[in-house]
N, CA, C and O atoms as CSV, one atom per row, in Angstrom:
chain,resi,resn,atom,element,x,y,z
A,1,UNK,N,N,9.057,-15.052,7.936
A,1,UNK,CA,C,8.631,-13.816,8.544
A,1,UNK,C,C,7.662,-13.110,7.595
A,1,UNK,O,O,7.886,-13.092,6.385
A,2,UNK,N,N,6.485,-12.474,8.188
A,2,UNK,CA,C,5.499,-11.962,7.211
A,2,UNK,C,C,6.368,-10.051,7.135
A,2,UNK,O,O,7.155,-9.645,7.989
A,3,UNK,N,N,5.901,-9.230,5.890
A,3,UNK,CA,C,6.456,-8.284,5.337
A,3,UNK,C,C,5.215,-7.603,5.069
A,3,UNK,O,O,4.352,-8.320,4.562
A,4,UNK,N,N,4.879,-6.299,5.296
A,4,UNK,CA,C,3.686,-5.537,5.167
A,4,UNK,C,C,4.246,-4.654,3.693
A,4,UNK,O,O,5.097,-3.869,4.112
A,5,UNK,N,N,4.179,-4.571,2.959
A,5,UNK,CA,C,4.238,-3.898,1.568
A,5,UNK,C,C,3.361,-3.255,1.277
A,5,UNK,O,O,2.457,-3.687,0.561
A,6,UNK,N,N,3.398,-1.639,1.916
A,6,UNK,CA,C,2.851,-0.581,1.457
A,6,UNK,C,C,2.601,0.088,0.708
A,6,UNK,O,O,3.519,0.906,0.655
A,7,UNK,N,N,1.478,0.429,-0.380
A,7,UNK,CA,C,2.120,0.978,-1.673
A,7,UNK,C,C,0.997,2.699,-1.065
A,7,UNK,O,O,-0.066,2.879,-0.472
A,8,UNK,N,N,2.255,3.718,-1.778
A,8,UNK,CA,C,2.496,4.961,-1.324
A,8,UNK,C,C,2.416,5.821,-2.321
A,8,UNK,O,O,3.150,5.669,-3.298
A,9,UNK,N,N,1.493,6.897,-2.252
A,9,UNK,CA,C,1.816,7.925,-3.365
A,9,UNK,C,C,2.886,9.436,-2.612
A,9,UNK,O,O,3.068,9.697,-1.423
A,10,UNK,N,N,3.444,10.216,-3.934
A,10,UNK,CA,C,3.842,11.564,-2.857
A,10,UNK,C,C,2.798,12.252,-3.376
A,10,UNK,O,O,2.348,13.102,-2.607
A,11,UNK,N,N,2.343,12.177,-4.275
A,11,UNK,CA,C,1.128,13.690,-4.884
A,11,UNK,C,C,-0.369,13.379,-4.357
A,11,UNK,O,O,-1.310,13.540,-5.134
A,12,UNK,N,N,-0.511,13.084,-3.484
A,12,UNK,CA,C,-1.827,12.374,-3.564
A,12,UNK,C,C,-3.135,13.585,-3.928
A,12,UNK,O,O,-4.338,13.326,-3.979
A,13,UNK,N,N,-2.535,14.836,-4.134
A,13,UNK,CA,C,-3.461,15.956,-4.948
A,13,UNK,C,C,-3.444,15.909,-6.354
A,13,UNK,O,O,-4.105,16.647,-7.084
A,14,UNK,N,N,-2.407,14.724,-6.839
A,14,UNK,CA,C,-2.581,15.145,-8.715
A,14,UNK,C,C,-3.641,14.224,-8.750
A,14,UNK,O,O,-4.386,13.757,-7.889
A,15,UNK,N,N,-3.500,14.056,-10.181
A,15,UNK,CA,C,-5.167,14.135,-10.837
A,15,UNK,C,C,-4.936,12.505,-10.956
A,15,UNK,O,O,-3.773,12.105,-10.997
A,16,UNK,N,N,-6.029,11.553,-11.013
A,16,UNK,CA,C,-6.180,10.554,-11.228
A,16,UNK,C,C,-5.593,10.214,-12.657
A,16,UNK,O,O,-5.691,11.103,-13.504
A,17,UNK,N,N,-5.030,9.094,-12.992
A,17,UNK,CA,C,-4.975,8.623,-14.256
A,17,UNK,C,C,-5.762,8.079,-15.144
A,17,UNK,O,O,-6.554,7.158,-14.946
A,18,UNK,N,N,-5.470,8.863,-16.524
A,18,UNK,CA,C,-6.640,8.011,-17.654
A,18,UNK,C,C,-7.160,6.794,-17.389
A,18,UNK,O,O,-6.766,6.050,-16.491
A,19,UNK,N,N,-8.094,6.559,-18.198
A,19,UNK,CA,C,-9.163,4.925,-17.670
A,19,UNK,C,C,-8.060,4.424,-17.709
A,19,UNK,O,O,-7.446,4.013,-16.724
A,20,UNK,N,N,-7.460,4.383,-19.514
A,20,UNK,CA,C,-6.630,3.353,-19.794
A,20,UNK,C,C,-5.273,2.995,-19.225
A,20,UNK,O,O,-4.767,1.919,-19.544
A,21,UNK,N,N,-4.597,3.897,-18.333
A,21,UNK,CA,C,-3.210,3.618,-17.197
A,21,UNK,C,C,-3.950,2.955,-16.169
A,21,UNK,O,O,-3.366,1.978,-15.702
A,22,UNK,N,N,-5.280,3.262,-15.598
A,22,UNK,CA,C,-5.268,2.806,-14.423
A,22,UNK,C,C,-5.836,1.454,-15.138
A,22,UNK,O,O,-5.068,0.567,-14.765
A,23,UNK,N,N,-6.632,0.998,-15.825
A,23,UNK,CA,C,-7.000,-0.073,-15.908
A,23,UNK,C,C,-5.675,-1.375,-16.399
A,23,UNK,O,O,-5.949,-2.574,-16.344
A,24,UNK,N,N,-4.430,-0.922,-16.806
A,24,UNK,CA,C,-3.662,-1.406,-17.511
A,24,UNK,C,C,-2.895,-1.580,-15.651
A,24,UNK,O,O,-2.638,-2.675,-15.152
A,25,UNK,N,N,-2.673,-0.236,-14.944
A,25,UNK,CA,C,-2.488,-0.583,-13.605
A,25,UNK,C,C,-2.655,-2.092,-12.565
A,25,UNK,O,O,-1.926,-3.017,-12.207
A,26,UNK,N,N,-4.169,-1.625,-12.360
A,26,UNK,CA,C,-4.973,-2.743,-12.122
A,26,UNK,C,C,-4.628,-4.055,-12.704
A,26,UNK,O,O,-4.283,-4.952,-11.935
A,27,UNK,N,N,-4.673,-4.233,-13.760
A,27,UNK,CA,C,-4.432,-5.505,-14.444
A,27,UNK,C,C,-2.855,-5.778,-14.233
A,27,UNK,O,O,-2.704,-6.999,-14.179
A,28,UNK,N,N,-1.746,-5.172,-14.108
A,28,UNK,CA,C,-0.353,-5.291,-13.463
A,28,UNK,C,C,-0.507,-6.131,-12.057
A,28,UNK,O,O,-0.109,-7.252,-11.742
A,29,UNK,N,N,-1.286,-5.078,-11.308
A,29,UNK,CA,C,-1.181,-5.895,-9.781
A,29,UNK,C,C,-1.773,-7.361,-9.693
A,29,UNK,O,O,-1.116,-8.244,-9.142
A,30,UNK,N,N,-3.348,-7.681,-10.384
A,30,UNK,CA,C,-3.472,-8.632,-10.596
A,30,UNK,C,C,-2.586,-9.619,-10.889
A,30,UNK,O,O,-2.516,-10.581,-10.124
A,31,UNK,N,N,-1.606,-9.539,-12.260
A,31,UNK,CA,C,-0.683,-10.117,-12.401
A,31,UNK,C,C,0.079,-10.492,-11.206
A,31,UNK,O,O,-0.054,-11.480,-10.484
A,32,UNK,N,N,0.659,-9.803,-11.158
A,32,UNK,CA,C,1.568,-9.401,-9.242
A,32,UNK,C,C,1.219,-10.653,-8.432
A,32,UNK,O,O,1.817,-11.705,-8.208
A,33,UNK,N,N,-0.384,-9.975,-7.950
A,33,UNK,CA,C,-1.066,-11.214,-6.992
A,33,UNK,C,C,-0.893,-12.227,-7.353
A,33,UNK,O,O,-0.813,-13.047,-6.437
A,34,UNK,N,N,-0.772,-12.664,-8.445
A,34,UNK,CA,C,-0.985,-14.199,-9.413
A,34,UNK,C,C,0.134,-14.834,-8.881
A,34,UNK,O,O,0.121,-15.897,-8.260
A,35,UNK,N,N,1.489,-13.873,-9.252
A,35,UNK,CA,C,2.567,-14.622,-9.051
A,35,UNK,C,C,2.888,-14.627,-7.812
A,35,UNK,O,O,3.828,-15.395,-7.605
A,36,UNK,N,N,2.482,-14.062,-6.833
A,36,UNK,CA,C,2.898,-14.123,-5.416
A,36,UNK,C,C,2.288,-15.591,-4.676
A,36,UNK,O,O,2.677,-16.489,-3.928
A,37,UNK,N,N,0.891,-15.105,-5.541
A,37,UNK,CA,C,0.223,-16.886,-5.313
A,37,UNK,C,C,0.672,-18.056,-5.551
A,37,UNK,O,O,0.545,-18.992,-4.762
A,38,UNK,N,N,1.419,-18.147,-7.000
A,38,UNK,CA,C,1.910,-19.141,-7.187
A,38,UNK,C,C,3.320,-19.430,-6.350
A,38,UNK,O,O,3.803,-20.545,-6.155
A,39,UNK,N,N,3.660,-18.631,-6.069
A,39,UNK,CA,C,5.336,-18.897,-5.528
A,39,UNK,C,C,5.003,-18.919,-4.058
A,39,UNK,O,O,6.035,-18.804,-3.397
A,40,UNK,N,N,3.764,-19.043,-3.215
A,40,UNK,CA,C,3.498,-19.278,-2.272
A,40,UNK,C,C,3.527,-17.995,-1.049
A,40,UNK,O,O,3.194,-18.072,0.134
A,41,UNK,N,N,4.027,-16.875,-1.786
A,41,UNK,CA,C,4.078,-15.966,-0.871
A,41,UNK,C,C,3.404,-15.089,-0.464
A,41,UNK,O,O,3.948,-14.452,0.438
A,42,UNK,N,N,2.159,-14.676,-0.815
A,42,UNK,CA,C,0.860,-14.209,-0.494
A,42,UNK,C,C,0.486,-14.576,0.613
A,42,UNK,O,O,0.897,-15.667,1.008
A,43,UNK,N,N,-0.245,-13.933,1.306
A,43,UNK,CA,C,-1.129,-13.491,2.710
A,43,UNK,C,C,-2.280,-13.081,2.611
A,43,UNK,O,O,-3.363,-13.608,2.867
A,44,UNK,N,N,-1.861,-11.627,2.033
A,44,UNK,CA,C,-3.159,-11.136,1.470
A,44,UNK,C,C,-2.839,-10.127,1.262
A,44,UNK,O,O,-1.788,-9.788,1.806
A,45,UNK,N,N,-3.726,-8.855,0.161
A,45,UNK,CA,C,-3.639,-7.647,-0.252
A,45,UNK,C,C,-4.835,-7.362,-0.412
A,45,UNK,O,O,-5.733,-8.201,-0.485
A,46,UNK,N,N,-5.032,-5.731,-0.509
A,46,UNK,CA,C,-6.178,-5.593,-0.878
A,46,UNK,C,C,-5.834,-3.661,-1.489
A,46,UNK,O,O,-4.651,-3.356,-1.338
A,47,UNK,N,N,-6.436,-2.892,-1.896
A,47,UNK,CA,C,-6.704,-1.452,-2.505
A,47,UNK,C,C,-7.549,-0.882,-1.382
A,47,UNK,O,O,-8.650,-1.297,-1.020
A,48,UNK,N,N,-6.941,0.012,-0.950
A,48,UNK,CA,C,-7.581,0.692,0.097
A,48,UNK,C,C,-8.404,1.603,-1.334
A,48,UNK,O,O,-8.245,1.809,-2.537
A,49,UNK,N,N,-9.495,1.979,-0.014
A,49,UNK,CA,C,-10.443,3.287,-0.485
A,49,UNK,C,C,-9.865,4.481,-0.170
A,49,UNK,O,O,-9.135,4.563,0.818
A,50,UNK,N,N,-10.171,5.754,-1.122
A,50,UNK,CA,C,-9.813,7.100,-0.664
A,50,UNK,C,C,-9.984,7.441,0.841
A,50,UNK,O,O,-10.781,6.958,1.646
A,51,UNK,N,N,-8.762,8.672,1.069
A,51,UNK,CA,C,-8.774,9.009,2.383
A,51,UNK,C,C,-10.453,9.994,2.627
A,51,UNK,O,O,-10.835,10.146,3.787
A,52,UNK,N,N,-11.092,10.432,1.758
A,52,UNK,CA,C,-11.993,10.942,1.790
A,52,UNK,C,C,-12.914,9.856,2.737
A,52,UNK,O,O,-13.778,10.249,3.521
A,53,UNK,N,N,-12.776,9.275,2.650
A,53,UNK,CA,C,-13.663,8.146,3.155
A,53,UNK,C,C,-13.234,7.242,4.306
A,53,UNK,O,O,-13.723,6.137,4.543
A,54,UNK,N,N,-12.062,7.965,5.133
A,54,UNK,CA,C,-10.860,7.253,6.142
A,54,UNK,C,C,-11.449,8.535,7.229
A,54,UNK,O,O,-11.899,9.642,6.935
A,55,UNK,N,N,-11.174,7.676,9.033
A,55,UNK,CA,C,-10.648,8.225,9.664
A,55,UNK,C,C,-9.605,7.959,10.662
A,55,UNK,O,O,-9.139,6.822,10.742
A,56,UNK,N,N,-9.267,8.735,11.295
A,56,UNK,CA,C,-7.832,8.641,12.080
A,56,UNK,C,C,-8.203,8.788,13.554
A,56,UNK,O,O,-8.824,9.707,14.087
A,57,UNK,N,N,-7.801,7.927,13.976
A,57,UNK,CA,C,-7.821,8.038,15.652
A,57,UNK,C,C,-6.619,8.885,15.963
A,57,UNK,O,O,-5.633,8.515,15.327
A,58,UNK,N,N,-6.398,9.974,16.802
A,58,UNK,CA,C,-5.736,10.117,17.707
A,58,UNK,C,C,-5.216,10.063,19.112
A,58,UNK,O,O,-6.037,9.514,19.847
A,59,UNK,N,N,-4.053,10.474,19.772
A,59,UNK,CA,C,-4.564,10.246,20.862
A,59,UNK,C,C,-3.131,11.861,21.699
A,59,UNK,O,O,-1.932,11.999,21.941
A,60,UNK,N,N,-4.203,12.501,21.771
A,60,UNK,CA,C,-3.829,13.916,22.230
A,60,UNK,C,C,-3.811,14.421,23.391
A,60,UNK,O,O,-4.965,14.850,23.388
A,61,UNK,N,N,-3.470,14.665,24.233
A,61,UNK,CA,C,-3.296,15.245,25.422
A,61,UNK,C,C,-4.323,14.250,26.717
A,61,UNK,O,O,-4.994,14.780,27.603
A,62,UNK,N,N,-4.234,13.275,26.569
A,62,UNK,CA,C,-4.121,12.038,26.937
A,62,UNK,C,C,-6.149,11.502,26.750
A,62,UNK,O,O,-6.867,10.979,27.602
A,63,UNK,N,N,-6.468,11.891,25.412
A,63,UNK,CA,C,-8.092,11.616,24.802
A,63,UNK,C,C,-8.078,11.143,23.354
A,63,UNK,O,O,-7.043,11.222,22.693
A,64,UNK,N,N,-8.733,10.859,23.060
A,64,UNK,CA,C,-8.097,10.265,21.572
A,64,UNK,C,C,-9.448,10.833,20.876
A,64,UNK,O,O,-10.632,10.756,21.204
A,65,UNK,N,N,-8.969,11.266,20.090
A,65,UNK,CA,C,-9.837,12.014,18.583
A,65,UNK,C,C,-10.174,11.502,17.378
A,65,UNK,O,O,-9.478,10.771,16.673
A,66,UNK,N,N,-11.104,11.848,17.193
A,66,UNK,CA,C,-11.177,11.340,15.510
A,66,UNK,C,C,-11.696,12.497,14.947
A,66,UNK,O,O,-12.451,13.420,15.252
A,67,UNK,N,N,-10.816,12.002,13.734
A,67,UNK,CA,C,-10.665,13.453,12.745
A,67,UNK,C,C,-11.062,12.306,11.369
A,67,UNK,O,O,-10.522,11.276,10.967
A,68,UNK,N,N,-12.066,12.955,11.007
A,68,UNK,CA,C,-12.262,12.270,9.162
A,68,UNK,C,C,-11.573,12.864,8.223
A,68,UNK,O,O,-11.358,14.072,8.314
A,69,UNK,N,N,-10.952,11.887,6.804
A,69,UNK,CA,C,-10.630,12.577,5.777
A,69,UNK,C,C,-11.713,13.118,5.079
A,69,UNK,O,O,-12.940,13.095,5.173
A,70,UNK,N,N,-10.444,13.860,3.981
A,70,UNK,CA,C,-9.181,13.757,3.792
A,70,UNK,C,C,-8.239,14.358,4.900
A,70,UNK,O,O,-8.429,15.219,5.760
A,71,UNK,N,N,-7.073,13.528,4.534
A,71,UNK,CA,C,-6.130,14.726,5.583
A,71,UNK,C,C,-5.269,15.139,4.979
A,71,UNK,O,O,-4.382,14.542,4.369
A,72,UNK,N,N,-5.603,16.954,5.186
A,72,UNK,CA,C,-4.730,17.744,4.497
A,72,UNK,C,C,-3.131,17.971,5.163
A,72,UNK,O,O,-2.259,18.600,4.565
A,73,UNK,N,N,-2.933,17.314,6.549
A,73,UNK,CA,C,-1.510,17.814,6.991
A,73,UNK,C,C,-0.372,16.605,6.292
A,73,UNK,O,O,0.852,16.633,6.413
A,74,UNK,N,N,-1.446,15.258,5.315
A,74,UNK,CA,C,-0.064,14.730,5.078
A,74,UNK,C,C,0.128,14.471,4.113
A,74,UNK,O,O,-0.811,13.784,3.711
A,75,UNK,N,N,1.078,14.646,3.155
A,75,UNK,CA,C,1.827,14.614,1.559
A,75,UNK,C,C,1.410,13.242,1.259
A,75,UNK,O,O,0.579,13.339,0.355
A,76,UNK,N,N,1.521,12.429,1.465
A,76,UNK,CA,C,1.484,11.383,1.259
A,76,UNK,C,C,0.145,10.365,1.402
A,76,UNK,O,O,-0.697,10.853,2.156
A,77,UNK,N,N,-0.272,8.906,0.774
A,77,UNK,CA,C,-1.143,8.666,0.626
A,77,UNK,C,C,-1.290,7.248,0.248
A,77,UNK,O,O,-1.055,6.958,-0.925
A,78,UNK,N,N,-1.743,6.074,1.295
A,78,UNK,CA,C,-1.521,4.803,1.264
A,78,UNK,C,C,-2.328,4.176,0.392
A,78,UNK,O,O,-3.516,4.119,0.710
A,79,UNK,N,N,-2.056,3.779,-0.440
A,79,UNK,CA,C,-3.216,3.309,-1.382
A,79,UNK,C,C,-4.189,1.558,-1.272
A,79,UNK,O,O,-5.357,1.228,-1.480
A,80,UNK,N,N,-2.841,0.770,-0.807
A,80,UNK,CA,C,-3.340,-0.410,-0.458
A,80,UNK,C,C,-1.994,-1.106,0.036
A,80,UNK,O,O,-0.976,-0.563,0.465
A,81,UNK,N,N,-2.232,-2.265,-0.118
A,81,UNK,CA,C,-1.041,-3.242,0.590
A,81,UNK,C,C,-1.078,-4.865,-0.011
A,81,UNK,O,O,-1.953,-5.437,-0.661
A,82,UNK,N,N,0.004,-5.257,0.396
A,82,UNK,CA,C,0.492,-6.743,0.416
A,82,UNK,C,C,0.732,-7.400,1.528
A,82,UNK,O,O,1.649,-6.881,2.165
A,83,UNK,N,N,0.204,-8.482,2.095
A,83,UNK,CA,C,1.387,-8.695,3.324
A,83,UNK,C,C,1.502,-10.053,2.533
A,83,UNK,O,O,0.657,-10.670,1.885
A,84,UNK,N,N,2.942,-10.336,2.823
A,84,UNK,CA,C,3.775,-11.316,2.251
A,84,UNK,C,C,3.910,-12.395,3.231
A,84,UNK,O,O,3.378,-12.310,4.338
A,85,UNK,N,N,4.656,-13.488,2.835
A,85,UNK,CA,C,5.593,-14.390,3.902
A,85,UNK,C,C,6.976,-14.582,2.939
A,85,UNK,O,O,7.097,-15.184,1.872
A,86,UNK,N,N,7.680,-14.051,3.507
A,86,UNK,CA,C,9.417,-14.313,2.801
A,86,UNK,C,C,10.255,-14.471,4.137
A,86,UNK,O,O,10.165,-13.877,5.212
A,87,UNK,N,N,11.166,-15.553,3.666
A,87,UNK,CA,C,12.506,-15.891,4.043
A,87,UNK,C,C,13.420,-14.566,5.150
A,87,UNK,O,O,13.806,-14.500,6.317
A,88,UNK,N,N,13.424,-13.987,4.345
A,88,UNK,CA,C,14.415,-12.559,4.194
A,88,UNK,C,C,14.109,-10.902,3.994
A,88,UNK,O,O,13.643,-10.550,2.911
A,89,UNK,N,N,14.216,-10.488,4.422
A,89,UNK,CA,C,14.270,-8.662,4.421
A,89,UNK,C,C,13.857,-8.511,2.477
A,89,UNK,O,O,12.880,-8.256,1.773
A,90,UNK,N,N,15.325,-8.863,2.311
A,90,UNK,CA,C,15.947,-8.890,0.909
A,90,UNK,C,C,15.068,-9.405,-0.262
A,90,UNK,O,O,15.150,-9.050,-1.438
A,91,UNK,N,N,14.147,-10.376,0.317
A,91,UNK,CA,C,13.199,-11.453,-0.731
A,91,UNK,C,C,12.257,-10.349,-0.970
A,91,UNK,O,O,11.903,-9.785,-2.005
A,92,UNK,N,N,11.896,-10.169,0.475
A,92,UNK,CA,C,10.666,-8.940,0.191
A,92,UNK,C,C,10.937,-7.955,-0.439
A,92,UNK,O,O,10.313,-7.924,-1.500
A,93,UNK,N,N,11.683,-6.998,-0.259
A,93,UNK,CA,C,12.038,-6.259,-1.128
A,93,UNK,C,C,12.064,-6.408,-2.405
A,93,UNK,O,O,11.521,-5.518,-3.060
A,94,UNK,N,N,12.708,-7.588,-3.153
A,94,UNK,CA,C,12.918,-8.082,-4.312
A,94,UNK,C,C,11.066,-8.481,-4.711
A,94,UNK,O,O,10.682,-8.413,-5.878
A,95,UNK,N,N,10.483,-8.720,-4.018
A,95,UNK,CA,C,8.693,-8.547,-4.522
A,95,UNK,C,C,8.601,-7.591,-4.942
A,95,UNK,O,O,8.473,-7.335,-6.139
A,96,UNK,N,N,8.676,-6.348,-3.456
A,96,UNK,CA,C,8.357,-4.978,-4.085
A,96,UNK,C,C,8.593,-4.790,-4.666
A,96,UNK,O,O,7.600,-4.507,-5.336
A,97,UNK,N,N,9.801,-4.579,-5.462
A,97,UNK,CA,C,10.514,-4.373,-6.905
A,97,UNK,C,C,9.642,-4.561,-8.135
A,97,UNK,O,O,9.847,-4.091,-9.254
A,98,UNK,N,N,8.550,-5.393,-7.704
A,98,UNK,CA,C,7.931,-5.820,-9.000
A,98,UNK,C,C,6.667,-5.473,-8.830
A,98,UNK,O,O,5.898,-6.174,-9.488
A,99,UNK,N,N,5.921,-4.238,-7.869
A,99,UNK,CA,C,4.910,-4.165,-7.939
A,99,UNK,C,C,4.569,-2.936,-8.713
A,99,UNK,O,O,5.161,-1.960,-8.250
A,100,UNK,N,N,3.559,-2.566,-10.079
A,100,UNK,CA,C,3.393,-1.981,-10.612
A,100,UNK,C,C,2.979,-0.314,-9.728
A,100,UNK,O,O,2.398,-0.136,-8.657
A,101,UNK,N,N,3.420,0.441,-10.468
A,101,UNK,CA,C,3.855,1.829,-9.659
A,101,UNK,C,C,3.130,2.945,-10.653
A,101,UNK,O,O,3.187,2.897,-11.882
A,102,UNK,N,N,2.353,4.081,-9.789
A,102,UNK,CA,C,2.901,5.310,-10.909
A,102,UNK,C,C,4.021,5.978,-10.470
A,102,UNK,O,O,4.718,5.796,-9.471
A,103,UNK,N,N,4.119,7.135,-11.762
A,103,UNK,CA,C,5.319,7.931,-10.808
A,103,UNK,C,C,5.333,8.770,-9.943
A,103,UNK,O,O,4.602,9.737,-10.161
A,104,UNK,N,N,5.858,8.771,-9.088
A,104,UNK,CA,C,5.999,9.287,-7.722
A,104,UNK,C,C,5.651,8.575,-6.484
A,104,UNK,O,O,5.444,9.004,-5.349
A,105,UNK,N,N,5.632,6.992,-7.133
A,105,UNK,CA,C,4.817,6.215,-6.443
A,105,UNK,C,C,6.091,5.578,-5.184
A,105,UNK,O,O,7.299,5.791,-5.289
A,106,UNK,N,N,5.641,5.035,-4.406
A,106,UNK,CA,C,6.614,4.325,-3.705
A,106,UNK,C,C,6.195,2.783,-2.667
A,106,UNK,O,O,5.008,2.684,-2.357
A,107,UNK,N,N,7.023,1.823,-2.249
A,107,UNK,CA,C,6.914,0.971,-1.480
A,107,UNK,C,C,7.920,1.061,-0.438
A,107,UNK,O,O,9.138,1.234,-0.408
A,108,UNK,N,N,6.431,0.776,0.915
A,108,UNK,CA,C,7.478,0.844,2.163
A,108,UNK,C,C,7.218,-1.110,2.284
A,108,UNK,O,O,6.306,-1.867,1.952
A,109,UNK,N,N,8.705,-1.304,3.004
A,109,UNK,CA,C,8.650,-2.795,2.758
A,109,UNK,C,C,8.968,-2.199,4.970
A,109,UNK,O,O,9.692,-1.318,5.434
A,110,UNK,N,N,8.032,-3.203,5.676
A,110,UNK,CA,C,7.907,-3.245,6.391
A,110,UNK,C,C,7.549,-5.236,7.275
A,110,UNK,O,O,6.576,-5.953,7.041
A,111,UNK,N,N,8.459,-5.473,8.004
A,111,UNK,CA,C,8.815,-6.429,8.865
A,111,UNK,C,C,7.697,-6.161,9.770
A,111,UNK,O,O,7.555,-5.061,10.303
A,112,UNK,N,N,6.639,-7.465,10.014
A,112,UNK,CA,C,5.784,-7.523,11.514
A,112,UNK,C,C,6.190,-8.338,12.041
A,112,UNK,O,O,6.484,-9.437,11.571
A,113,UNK,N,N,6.348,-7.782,13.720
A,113,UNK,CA,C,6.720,-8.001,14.790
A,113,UNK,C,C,5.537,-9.632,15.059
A,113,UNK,O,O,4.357,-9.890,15.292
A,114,UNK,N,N,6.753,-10.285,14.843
A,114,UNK,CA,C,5.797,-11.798,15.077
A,114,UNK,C,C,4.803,-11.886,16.752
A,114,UNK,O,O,5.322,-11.442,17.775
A,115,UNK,N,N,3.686,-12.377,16.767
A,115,UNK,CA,C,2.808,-12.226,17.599
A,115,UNK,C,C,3.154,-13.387,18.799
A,115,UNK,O,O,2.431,-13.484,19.790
């Protein structure tokens, strides 16, 4: 079963991190990717771009909208993703576990509905 692995900030208003966290960052996930590659469980990932640069479809009183970022109504802030192939709920999870984080950071481990 493939696993969508969301990686999530809550502050997405604090301040970016020094060169040297994010570049030491960066070089974590790389790692990450490496080993997901080797153990066969990779799909694909990639680093989203700022929401500054995102928009959102809606769909409101039966018309659908688009609104560009940033968006200020939501705390939160998707930064990029994994999608996996694991066995188990549990496997995936046990990935996430190992994907380099800041703090306040979070992973939603998410199951797709096979096609």
């Amino acid at each position: 079963m493939r696993y969508m692995l969301l990686i999530c900030a809550t502050d997405k208003a604090a301040s970016p991190p020094p060169k040297a966290e994010m570049e030491a960052m960066v070089q974590g996930h790389r790692r990450f990717a490496d080993e997901l590659q080797a153990a066969g469980k990779m799909v694909h990932g990639e680093r989203l771009r700022p929401e500054s640069d995102a928009s959102r479809v809606h769909f409101k009183a039966g018309k659908r909208q688009v609104m560009d970022g940033p968006f200020t109504e939501t705390k939160e802030a998707l930064g990029g993703f994994y999608l996996i192939e694991c066995d188990t709920k549990q496997e995936a999870v046990e990935w996430a576990k190992k994907i380099p984080l800041h703090e306040g950071g979070f992973i939603d481990v998410r199951p797709i509905w096979p096609m």
